[in-house]
Backbone as JSON, one array per atom type, in Angstrom:
{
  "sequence": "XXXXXXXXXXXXXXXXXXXXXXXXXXXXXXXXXXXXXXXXXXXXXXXXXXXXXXXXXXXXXXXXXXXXXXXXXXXXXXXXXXXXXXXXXXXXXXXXXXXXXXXXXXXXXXXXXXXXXXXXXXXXXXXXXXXXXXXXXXXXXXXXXXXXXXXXXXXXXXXXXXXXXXXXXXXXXXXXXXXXXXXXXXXXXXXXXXXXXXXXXXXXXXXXXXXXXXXXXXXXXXXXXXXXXXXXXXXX",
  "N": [[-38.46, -99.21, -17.32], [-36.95, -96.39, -17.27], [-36.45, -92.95, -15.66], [-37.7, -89.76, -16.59], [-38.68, -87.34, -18.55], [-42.01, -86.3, -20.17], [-43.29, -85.31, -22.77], [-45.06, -84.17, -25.42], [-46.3, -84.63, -28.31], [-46.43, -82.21, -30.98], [-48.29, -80.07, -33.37], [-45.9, -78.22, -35.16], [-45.36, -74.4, -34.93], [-45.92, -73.25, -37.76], [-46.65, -71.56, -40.52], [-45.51, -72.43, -43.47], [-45.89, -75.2, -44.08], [-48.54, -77.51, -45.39], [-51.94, -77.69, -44.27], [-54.2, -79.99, -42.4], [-57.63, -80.84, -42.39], [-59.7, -83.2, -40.09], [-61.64, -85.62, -41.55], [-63.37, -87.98, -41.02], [-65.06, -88.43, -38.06], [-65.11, -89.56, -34.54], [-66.76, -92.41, -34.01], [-69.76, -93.07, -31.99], [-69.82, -95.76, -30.0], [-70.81, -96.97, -27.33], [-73.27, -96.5, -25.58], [-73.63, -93.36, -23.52], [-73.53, -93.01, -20.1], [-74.61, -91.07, -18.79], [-77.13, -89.5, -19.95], [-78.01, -86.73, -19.74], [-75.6, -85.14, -19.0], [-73.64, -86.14, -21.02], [-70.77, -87.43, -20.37], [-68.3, -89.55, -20.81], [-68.61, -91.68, -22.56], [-67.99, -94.17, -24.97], [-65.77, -94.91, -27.65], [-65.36, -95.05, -31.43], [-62.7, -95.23, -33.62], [-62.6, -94.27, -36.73], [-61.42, -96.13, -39.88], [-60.44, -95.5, -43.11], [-58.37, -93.07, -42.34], [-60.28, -90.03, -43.0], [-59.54, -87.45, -44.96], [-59.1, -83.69, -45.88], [-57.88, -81.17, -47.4], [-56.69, -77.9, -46.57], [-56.41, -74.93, -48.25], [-53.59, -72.83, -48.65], [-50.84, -73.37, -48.37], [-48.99, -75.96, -50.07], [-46.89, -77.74, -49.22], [-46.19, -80.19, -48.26], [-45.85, -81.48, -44.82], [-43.44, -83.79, -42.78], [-44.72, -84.63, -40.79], [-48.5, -84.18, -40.22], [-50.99, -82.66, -39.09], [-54.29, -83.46, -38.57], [-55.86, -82.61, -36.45], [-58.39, -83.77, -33.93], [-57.01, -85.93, -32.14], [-55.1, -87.56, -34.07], [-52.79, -88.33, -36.1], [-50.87, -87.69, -39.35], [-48.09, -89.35, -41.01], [-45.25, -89.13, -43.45], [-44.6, -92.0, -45.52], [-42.26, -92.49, -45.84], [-41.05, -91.82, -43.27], [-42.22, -93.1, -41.53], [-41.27, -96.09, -42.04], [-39.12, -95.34, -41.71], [-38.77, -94.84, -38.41], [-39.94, -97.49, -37.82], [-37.75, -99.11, -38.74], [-36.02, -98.07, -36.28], [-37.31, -98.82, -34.07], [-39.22, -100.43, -34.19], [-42.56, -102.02, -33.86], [-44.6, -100.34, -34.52], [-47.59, -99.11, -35.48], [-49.51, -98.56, -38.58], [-51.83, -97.02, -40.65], [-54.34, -96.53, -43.2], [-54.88, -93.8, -45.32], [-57.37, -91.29, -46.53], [-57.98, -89.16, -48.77], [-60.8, -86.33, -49.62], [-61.75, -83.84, -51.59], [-63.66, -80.83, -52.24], [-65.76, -81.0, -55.09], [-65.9, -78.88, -56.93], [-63.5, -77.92, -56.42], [-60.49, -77.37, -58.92], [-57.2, -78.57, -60.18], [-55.16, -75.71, -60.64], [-54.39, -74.9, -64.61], [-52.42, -73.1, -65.1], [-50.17, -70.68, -63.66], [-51.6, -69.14, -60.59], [-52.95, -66.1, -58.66], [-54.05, -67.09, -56.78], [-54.69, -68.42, -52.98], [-51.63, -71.06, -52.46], [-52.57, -74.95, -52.68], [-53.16, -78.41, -51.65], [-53.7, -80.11, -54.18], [-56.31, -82.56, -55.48], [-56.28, -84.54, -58.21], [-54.12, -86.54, -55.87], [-50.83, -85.43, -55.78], [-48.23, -86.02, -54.06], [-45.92, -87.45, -51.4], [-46.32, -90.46, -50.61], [-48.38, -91.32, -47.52], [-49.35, -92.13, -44.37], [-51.49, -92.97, -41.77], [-50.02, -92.46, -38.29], [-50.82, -94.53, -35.88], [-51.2, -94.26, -32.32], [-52.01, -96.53, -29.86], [-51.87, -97.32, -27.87], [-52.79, -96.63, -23.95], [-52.44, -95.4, -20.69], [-53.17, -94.74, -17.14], [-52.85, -92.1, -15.21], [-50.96, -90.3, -12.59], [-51.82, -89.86, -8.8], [-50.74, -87.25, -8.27], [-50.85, -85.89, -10.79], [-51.54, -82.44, -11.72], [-54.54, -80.82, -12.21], [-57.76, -79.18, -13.52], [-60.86, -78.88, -12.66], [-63.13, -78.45, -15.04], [-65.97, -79.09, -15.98], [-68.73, -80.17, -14.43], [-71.42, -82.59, -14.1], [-74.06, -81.45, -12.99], [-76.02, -83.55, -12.59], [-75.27, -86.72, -12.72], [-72.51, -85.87, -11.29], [-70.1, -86.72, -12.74], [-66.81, -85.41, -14.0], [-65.32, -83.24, -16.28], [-61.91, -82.54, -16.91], [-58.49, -80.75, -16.86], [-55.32, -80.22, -17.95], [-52.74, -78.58, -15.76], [-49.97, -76.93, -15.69], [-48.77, -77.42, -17.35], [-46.31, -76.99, -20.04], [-47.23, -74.52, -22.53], [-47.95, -73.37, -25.91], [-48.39, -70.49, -28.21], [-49.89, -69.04, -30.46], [-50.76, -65.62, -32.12], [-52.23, -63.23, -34.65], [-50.64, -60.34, -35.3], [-51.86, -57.42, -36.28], [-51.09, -54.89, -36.71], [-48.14, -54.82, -36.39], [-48.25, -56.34, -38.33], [-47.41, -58.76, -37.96], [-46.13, -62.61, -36.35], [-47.36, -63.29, -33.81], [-45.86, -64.76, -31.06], [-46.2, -66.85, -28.16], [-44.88, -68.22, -25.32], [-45.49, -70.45, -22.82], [-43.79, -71.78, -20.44], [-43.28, -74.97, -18.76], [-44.52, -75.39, -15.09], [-42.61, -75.95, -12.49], [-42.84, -79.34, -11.28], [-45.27, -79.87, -11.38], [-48.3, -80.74, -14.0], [-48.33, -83.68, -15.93], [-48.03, -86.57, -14.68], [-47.0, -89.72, -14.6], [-46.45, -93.83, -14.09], [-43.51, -95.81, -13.98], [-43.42, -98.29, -14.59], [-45.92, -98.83, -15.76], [-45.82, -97.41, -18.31], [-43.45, -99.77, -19.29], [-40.73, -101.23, -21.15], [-40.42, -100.38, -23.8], [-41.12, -97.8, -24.41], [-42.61, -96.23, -27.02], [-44.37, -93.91, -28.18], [-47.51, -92.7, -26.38], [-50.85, -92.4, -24.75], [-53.0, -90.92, -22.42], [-55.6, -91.94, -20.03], [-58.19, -89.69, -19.95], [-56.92, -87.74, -21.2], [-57.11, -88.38, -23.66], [-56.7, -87.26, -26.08], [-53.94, -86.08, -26.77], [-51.11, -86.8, -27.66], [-48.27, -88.12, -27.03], [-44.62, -88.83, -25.72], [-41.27, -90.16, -24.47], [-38.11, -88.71, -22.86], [-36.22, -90.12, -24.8], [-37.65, -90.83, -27.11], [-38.58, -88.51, -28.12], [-35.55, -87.82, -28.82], [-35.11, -89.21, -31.05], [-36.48, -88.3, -32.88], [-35.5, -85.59, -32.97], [-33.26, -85.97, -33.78], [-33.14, -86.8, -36.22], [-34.55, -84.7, -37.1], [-36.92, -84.44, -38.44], [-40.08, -82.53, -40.06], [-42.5, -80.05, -38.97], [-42.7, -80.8, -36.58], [-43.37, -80.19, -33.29], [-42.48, -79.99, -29.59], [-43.86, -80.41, -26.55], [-43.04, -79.7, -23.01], [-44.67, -81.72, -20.54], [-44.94, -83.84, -18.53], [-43.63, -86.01, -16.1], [-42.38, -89.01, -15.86], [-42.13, -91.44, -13.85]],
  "CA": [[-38.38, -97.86, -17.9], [-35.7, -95.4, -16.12], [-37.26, -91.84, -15.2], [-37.59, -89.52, -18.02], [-39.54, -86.19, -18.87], [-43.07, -86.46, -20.47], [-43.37, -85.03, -23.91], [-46.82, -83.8, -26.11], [-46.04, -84.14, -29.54], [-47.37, -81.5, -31.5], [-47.75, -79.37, -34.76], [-44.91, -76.87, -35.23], [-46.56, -73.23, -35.29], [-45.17, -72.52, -38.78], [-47.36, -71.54, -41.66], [-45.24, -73.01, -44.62], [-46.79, -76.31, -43.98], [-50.06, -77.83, -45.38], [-53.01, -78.12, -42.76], [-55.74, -80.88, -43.26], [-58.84, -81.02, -41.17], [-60.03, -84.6, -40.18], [-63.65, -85.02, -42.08], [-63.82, -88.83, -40.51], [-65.28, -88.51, -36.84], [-65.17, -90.77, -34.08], [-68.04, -93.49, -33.84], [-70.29, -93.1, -30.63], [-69.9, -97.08, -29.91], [-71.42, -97.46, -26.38], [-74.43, -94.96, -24.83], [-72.81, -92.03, -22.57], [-73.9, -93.11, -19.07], [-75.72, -90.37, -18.58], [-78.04, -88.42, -20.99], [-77.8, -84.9, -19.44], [-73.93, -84.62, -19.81], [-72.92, -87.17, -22.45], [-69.9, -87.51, -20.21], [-68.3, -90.92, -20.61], [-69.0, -92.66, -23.82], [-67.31, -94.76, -25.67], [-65.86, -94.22, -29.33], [-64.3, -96.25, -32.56], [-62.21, -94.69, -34.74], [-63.01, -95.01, -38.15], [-60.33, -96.31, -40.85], [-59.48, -95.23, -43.27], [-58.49, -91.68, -41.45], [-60.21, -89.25, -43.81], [-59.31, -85.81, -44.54], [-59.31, -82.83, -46.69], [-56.63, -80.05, -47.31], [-56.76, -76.55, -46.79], [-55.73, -73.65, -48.68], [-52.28, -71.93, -47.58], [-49.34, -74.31, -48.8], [-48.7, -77.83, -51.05], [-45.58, -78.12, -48.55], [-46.39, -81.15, -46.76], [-44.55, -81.77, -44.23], [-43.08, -84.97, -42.66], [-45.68, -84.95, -39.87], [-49.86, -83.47, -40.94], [-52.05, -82.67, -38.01], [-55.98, -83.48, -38.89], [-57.12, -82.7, -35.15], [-59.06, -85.05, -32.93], [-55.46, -86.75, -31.82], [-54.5, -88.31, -35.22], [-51.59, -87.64, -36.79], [-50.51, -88.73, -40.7], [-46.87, -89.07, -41.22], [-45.07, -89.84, -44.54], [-44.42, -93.32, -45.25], [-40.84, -93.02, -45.54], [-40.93, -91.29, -42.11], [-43.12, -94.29, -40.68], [-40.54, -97.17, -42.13], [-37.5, -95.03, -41.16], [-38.76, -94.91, -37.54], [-40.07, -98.8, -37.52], [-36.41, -99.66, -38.39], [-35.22, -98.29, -35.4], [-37.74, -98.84, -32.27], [-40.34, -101.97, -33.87], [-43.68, -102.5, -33.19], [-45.32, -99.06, -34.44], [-48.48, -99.65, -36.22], [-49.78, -97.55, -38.97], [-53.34, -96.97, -40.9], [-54.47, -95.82, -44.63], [-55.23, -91.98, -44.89], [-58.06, -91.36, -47.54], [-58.03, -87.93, -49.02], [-61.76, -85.81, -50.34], [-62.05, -82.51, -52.09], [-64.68, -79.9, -53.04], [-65.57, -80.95, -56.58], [-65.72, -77.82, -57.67], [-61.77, -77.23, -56.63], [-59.27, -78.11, -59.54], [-55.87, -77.93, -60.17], [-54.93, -75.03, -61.76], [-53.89, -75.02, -65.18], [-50.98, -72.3, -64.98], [-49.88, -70.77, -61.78], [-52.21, -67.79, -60.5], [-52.27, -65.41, -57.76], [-54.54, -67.91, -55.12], [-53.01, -69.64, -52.39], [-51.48, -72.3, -52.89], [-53.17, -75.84, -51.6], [-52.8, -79.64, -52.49], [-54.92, -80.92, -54.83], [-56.73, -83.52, -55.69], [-55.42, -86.02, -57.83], [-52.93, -86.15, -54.91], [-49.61, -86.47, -56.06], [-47.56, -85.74, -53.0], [-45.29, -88.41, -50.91], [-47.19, -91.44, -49.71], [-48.86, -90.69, -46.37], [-49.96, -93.4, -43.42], [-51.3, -92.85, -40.42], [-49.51, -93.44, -37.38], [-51.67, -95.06, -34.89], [-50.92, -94.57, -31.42], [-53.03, -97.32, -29.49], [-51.35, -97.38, -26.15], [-53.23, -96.11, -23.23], [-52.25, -95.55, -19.67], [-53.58, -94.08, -16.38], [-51.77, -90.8, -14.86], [-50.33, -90.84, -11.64], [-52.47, -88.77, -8.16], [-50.03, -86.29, -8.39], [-51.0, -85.07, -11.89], [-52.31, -81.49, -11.89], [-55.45, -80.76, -13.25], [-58.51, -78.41, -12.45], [-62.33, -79.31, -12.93], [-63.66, -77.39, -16.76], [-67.16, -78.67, -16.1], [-69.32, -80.81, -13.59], [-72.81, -82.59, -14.66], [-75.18, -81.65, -11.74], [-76.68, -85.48, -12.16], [-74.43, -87.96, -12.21], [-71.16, -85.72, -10.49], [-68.82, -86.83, -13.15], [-65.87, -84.08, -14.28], [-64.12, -83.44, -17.29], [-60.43, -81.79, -16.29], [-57.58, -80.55, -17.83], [-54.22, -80.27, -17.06], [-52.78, -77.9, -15.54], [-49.05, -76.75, -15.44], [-47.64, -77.98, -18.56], [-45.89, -76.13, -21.32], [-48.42, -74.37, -23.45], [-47.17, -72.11, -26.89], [-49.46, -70.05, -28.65], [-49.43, -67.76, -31.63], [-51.72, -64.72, -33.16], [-51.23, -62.11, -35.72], [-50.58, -58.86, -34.39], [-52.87, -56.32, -37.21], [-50.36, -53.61, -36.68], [-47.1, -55.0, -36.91], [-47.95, -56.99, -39.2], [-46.14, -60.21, -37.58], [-46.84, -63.9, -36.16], [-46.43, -63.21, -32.51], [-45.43, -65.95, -30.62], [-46.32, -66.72, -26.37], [-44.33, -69.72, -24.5], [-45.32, -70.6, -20.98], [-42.54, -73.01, -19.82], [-44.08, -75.73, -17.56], [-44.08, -75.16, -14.03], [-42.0, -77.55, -11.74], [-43.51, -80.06, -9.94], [-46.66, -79.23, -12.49], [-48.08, -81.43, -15.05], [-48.81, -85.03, -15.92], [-46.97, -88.08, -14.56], [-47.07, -91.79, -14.85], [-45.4, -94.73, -13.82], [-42.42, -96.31, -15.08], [-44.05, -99.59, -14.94], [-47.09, -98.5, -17.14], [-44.97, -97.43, -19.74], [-42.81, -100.34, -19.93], [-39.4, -101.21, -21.06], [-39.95, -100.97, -24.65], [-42.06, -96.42, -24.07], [-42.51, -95.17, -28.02], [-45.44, -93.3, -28.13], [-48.8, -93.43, -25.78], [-51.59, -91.07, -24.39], [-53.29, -91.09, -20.81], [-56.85, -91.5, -19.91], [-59.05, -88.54, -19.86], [-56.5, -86.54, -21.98], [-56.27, -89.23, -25.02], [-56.26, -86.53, -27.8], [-52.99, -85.6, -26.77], [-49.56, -87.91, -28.13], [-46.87, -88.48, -25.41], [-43.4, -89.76, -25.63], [-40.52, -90.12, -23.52], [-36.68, -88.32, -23.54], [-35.61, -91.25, -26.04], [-38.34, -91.19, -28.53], [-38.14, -87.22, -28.35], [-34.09, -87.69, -29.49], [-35.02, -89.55, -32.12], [-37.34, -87.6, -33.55], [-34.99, -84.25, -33.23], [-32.22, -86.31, -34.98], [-34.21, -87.13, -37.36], [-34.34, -83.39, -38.37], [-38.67, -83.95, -38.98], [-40.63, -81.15, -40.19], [-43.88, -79.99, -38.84], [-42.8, -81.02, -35.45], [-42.71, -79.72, -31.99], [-42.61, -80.78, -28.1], [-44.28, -79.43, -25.24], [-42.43, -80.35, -21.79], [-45.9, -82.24, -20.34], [-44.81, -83.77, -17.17], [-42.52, -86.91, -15.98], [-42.24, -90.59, -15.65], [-41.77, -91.71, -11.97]],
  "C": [[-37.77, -96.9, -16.88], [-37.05, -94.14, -16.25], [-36.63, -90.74, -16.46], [-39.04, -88.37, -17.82], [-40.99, -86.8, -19.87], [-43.46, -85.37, -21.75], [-44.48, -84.78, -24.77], [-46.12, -83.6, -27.3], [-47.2, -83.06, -30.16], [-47.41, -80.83, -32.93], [-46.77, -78.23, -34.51], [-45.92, -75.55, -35.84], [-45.62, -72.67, -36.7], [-46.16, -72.79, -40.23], [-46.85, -72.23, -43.43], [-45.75, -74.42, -44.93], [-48.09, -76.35, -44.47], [-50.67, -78.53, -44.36], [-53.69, -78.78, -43.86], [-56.7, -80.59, -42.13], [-59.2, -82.7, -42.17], [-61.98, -84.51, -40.91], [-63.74, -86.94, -41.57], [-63.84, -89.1, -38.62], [-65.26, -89.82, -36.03], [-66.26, -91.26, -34.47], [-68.49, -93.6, -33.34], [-70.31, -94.96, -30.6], [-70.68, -97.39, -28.49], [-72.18, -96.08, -25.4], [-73.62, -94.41, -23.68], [-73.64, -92.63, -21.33], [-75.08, -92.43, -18.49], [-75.86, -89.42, -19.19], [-78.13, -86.9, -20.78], [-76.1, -84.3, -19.9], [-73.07, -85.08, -20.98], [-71.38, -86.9, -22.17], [-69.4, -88.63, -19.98], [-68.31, -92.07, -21.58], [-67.63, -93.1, -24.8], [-67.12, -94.94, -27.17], [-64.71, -95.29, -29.85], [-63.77, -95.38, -33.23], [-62.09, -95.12, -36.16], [-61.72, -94.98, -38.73], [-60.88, -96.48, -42.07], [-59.27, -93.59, -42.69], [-58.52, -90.8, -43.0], [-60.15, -87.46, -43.31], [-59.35, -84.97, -45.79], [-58.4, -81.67, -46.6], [-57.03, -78.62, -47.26], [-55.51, -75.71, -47.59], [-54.98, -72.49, -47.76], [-51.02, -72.15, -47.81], [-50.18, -75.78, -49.34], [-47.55, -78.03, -50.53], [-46.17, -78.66, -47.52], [-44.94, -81.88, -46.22], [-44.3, -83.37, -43.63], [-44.16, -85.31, -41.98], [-46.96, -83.85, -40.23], [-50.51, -83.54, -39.29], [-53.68, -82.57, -38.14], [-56.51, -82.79, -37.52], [-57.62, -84.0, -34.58], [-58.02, -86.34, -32.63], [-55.28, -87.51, -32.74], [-53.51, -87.28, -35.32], [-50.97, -88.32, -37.84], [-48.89, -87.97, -40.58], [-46.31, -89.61, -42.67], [-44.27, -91.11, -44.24], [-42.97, -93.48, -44.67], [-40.55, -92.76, -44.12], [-41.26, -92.73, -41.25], [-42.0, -95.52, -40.79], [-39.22, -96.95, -41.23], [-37.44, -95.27, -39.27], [-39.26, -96.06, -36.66], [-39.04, -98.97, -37.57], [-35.62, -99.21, -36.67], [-35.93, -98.36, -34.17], [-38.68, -100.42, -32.51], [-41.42, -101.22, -33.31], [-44.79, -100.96, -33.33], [-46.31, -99.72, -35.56], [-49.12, -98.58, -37.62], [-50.93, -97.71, -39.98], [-53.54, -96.22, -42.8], [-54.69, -94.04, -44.47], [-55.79, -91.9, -46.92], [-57.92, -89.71, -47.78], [-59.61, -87.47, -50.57], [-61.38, -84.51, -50.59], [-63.23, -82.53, -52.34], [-65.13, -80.33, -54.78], [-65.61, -79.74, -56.9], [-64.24, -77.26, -57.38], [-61.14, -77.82, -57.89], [-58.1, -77.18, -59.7], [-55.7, -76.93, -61.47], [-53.65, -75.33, -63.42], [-51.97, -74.06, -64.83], [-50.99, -71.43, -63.38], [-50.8, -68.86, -61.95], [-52.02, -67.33, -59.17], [-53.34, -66.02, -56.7], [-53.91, -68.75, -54.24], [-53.17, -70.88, -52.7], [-52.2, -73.28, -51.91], [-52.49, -77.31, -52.22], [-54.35, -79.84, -52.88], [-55.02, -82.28, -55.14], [-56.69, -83.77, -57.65], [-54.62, -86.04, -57.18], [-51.74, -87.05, -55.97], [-48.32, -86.09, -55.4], [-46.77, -86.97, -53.14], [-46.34, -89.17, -50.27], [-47.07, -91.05, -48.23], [-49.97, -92.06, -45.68], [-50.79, -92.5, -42.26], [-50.63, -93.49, -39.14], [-50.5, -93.26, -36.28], [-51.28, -95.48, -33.57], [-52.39, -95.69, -30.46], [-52.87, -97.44, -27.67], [-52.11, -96.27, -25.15], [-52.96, -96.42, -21.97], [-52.56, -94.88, -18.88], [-52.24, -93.05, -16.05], [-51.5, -91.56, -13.13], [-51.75, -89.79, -10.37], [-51.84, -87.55, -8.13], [-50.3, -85.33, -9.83], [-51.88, -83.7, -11.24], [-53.17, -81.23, -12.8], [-56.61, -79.46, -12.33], [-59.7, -78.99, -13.22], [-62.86, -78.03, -14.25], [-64.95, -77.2, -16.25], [-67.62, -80.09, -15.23], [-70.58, -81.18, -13.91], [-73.37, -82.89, -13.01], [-75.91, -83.06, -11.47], [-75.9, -86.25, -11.93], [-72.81, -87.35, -11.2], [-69.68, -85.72, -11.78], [-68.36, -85.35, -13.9], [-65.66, -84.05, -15.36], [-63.16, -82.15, -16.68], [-59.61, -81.35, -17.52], [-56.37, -79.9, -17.12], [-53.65, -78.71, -16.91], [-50.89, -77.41, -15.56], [-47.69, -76.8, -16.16], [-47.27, -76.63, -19.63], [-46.96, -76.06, -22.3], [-47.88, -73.37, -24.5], [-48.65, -72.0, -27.24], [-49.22, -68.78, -29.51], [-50.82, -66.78, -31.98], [-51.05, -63.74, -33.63], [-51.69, -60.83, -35.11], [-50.52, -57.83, -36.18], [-51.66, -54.75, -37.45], [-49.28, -53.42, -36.86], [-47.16, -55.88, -37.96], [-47.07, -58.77, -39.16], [-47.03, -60.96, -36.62], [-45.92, -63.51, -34.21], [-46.71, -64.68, -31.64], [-45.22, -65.98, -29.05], [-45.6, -67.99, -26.49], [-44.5, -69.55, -23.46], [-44.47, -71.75, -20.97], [-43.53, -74.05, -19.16], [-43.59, -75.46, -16.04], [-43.56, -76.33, -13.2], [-42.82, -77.93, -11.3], [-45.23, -80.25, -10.2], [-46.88, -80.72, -13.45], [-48.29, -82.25, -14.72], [-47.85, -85.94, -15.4], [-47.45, -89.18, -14.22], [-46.13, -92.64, -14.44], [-44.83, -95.68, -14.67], [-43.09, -98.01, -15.75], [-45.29, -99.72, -15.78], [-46.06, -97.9, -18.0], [-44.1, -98.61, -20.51], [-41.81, -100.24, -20.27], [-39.29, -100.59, -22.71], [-41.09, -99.04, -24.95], [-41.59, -96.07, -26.09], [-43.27, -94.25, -27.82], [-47.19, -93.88, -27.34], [-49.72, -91.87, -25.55], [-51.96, -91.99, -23.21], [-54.88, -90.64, -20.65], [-57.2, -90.15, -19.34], [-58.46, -87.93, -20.94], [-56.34, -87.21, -23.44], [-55.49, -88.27, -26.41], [-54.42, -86.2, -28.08], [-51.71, -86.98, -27.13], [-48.5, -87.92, -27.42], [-45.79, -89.23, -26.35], [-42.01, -89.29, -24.33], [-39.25, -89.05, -24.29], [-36.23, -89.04, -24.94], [-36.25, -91.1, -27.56], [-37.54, -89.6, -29.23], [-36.33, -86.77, -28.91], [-33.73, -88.29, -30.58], [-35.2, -88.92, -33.19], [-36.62, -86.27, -34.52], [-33.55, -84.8, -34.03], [-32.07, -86.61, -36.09], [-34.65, -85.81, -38.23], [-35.9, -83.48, -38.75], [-39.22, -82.84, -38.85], [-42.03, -81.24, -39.55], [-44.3, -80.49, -37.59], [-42.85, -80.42, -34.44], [-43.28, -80.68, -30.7], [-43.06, -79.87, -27.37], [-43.84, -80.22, -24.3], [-44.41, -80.43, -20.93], [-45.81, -82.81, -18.52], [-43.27, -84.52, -16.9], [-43.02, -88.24, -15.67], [-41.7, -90.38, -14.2], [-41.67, -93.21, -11.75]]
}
């Protein structure tokens, strides 16, 4: 694997899109080490990845963001991007409602949502599975420390971060970008990634979705909605 920027896929901050929230949590699979911080434990992810739609838009987009690092893409999206890299894996995606929501008969003045009977574009999950350590050089700073056992949880520090709220007065979606700072940020080695880098994440930070320059030029040629990149770190 040549040397190559470090990539965070993410949701695009753009409201025309339908949001889901994930309603199937991890699985606590093996007791937290230690009982005061419940820092450490080990988790399953349940299949089929369920979820539930919010009210706001029925414009789903190519790529859905549930939270808790899933991400459902449509099928055709999922085949189109097996034809050209191999070896991507992908998962069912169950969808619940409110019984008391239904679809409206004629069109009224609530926002719009998707309903249930879904009759959208078929929708997978794509299942990143790949996990790899960071490098000592990653930046990070300590969140929180359990006085008993010592262990940390971190978070990185240096990377490209966007961020939106609505500004009450103008009336508009204002929009922050911090750049990443050089020399900032996550990095990994070429040899943990491999010759063959689509998509991975990096212990401690799993939630987050990584890819390299390559994937990231696929993606943007590809024209997908509901996407964006955060510059994250580099391959070394």
């Amino acid at each position: 694997m040549k040397k190559s920027n470090i990539w965070k896929i993410t949701e695009c901050i753009n409201p025309i899109y339908a949001e889901c929230w994930l309603r199937s949590p991890v699985k606590l699979v093996e007791k937290f080490p230690c009982d005061s911080c419940n820092i450490g434990g080990k988790y399953e992810t349940p299949s089929p990845l369920t979820i539930e739609w919010e009210e706001g838009s029925n414009d789903i987009g190519d790529f859905s963001w549930p939270t808790g690092g899933r991400v459902i893409v449509k099928e055709t999206v999922f085949n189109a991007l097996n034809e050209i890299v191999g070896e991507l894996s992908s998962g069912p995606v169950k969808m619940i409602q409110d019984p008391k929501l239904q679809s409206p008969i004629r069109k009224m003045k609530r926002k719009p949502r998707v309903y249930l009977p879904y009759q959208g574009p078929l929708l997978v999950e794509l299942i990143v599975d790949k996990q790899i350590s960071f490098l000592p050089n990653t930046t990070t700073k300590i969140i929180d420390q359990c006085e008993i056992c010592g262990r940390t949880q971190r978070e990185l520090i240096g990377v490209e971060e966007k961020e939106h709220f609505w500004n009450a007065s103008s009336k508009k979606l204002i929009r922050i970008n911090n750049t990443r700072e050089s020399e900032k940020g996550l990095f990994v080695s070429s040899s943990d990634i491999g010759s063959n880098a689509i998509f991975f994440r990096v212990d401690e930070f799993s939630d987050a979705i990584l890819c390299t320059d390559e994937m990231k030029k696929i993606l943007e040629e590809k024209e997908y909605t509901n996407i964006d990149f955060l510059a994250y770190g580099e391959v070394r």
